[in-house]
mmJSON file of the N, C-alpha and C atoms, coordinates in Angstrom:
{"data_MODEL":{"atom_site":{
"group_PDB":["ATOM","ATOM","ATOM","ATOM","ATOM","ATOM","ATOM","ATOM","ATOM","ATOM","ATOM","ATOM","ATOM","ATOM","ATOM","ATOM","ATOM","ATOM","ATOM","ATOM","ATOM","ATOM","ATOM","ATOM","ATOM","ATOM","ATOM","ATOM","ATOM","ATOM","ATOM","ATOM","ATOM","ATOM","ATOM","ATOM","ATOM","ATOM","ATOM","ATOM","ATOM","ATOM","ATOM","ATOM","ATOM","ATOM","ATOM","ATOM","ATOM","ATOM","ATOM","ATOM","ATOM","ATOM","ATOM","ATOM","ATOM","ATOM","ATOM","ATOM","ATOM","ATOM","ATOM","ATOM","ATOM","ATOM","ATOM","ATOM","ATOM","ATOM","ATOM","ATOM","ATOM","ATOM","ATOM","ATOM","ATOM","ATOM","ATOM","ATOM","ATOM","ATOM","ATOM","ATOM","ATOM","ATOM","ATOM","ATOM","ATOM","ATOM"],
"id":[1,2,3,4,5,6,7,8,9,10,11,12,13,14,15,16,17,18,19,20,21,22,23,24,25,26,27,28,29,30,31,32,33,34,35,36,37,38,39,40,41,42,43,44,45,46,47,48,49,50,51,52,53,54,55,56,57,58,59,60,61,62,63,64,65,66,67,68,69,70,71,72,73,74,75,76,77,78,79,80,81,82,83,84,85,86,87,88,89,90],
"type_symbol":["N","C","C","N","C","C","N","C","C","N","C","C","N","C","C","N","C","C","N","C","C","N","C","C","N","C","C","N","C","C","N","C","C","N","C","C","N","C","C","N","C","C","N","C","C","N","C","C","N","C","C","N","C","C","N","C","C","N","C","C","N","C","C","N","C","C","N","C","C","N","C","C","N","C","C","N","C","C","N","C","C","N","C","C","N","C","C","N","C","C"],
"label_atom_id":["N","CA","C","N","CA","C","N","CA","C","N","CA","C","N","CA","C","N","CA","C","N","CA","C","N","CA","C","N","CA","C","N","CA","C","N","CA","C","N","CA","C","N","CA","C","N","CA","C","N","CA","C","N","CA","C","N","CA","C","N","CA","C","N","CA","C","N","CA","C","N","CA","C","N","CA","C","N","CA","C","N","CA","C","N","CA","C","N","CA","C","N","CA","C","N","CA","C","N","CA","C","N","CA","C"],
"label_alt_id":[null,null,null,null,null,null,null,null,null,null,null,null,null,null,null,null,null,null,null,null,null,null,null,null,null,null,null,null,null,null,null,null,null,null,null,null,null,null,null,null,null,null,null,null,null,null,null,null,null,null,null,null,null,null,null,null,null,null,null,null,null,null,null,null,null,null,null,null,null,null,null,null,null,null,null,null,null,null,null,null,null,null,null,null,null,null,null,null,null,null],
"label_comp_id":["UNK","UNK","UNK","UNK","UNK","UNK","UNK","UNK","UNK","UNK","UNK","UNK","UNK","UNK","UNK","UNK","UNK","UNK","UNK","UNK","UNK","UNK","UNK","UNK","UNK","UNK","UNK","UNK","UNK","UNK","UNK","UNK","UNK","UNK","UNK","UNK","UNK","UNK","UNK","UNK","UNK","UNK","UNK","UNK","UNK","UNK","UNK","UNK","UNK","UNK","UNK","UNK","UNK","UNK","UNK","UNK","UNK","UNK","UNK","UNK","UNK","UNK","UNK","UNK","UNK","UNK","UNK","UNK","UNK","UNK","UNK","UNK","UNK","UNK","UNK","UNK","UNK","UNK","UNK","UNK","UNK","UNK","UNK","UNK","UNK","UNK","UNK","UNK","UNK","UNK"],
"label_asym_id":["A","A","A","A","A","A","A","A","A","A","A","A","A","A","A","A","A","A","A","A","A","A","A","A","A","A","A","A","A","A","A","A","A","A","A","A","A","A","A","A","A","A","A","A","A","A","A","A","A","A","A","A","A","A","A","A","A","A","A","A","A","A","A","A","A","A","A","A","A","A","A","A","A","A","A","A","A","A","A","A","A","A","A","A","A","A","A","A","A","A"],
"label_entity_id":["1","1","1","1","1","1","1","1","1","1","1","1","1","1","1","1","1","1","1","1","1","1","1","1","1","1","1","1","1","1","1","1","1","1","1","1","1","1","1","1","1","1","1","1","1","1","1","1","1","1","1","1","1","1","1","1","1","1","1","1","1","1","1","1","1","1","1","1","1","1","1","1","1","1","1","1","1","1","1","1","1","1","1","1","1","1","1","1","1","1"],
"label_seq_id":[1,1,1,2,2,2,3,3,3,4,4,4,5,5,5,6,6,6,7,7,7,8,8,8,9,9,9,10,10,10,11,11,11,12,12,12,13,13,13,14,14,14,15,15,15,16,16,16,17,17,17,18,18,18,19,19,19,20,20,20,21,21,21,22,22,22,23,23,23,24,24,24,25,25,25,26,26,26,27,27,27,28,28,28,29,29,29,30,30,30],
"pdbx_PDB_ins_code":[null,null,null,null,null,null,null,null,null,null,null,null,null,null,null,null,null,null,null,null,null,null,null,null,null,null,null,null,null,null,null,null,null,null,null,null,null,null,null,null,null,null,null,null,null,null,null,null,null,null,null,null,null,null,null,null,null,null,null,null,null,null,null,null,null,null,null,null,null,null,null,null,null,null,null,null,null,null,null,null,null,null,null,null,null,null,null,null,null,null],
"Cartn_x":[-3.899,-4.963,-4.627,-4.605,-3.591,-2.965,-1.892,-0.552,-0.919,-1.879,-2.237,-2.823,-3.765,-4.215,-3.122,-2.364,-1.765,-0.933,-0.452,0.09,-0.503,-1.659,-3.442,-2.856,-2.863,-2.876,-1.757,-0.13,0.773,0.571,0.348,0.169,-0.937,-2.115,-3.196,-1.663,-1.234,-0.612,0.471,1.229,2.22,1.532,0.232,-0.562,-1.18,-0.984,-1.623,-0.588,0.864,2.077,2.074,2.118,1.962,1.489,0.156,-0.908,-0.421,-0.185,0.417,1.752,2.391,3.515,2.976,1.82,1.847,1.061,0.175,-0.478,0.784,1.426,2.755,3.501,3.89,4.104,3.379,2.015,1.049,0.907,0.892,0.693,1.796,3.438,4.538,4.41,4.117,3.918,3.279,2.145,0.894,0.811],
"Cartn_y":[-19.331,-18.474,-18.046,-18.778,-18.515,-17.98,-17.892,-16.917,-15.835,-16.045,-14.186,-13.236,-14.509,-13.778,-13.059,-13.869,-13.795,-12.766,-12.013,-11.4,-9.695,-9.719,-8.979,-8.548,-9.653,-9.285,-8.779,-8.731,-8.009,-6.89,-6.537,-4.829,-4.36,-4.742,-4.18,-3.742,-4.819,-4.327,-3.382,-3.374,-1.733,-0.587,-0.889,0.598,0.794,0.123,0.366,1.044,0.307,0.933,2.116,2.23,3.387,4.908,4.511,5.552,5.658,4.667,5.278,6.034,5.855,7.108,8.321,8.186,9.633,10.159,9.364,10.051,10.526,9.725,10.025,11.515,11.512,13.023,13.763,13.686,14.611,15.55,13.83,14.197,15.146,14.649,15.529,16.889,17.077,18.374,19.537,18.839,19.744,19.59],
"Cartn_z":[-11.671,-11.144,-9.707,-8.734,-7.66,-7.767,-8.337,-8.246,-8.905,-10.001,-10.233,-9.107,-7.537,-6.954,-5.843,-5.848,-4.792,-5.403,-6.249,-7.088,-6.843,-7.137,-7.056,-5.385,-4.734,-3.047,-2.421,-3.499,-2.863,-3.597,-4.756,-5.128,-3.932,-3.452,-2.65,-1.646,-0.751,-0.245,0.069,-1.262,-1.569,-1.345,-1.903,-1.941,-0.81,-0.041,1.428,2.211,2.107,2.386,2.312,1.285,-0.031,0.717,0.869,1.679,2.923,3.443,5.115,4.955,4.412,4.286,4.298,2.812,2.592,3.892,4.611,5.575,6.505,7.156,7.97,7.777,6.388,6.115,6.074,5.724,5.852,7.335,8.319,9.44,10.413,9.459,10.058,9.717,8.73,8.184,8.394,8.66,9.969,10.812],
"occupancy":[1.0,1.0,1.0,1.0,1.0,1.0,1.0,1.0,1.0,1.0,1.0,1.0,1.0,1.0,1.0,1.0,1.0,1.0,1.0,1.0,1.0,1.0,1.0,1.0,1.0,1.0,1.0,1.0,1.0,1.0,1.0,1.0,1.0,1.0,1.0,1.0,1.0,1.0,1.0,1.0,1.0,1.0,1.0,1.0,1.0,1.0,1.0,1.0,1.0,1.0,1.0,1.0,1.0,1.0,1.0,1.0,1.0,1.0,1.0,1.0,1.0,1.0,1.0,1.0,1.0,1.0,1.0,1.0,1.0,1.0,1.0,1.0,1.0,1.0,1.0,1.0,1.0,1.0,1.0,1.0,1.0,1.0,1.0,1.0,1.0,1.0,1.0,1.0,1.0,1.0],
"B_iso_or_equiv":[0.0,0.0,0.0,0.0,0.0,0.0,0.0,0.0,0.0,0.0,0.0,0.0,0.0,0.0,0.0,0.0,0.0,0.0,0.0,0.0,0.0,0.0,0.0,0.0,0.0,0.0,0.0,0.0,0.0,0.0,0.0,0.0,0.0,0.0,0.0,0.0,0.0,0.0,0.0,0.0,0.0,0.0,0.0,0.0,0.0,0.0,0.0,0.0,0.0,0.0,0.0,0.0,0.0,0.0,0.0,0.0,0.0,0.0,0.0,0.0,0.0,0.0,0.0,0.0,0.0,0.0,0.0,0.0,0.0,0.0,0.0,0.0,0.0,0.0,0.0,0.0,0.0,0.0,0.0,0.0,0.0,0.0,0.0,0.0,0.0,0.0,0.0,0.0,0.0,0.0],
"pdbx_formal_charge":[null,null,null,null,null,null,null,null,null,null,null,null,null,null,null,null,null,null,null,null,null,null,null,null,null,null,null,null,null,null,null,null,null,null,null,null,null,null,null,null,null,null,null,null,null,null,null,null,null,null,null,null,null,null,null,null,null,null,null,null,null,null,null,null,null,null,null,null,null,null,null,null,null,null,null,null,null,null,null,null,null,null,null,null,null,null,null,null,null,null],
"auth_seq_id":[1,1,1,2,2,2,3,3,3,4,4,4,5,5,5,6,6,6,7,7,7,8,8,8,9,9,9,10,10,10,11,11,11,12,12,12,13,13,13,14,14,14,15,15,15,16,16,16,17,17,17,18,18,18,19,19,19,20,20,20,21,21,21,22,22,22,23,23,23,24,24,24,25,25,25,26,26,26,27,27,27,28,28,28,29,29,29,30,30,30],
"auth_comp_id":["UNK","UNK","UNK","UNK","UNK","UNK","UNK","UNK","UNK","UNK","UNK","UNK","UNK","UNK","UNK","UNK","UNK","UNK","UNK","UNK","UNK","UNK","UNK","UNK","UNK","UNK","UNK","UNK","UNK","UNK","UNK","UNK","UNK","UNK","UNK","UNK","UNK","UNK","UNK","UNK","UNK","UNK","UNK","UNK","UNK","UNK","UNK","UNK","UNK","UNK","UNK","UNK","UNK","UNK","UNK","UNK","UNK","UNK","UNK","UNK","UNK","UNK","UNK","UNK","UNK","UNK","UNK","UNK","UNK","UNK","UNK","UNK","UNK","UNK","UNK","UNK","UNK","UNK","UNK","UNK","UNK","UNK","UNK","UNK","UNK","UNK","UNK","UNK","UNK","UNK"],
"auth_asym_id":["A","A","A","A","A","A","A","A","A","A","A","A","A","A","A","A","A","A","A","A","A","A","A","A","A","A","A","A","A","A","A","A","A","A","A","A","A","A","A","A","A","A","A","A","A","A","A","A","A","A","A","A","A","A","A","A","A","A","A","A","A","A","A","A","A","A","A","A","A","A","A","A","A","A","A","A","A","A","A","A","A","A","A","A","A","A","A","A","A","A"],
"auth_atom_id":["N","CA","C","N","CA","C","N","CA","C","N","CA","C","N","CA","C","N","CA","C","N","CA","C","N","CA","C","N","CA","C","N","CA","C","N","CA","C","N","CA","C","N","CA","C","N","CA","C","N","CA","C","N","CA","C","N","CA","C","N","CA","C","N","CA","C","N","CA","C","N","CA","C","N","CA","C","N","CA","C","N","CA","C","N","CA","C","N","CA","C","N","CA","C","N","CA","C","N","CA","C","N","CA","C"],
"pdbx_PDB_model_num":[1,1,1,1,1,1,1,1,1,1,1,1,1,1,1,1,1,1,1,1,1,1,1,1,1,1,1,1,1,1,1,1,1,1,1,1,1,1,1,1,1,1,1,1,1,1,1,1,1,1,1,1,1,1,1,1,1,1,1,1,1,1,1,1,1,1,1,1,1,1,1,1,1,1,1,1,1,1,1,1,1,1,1,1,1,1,1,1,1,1]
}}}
């Protein structure tokens, strides 16, 4: 159960990654 959470809590974190890129380019772009 643990390790599924902790599992749960590194995808949250890719996709947080994730979004700040795309903001980054967003933000280079305009």
């Amino acid at each position: 159960m643990g390790s599924l959470l902790a599992i749960r809590e590194g995808e949250r974190e890719r996709e947080r990654e994730r979004e700040r890129e795309r903001v980054g380019i967003w933000n280079a772009e305009s």
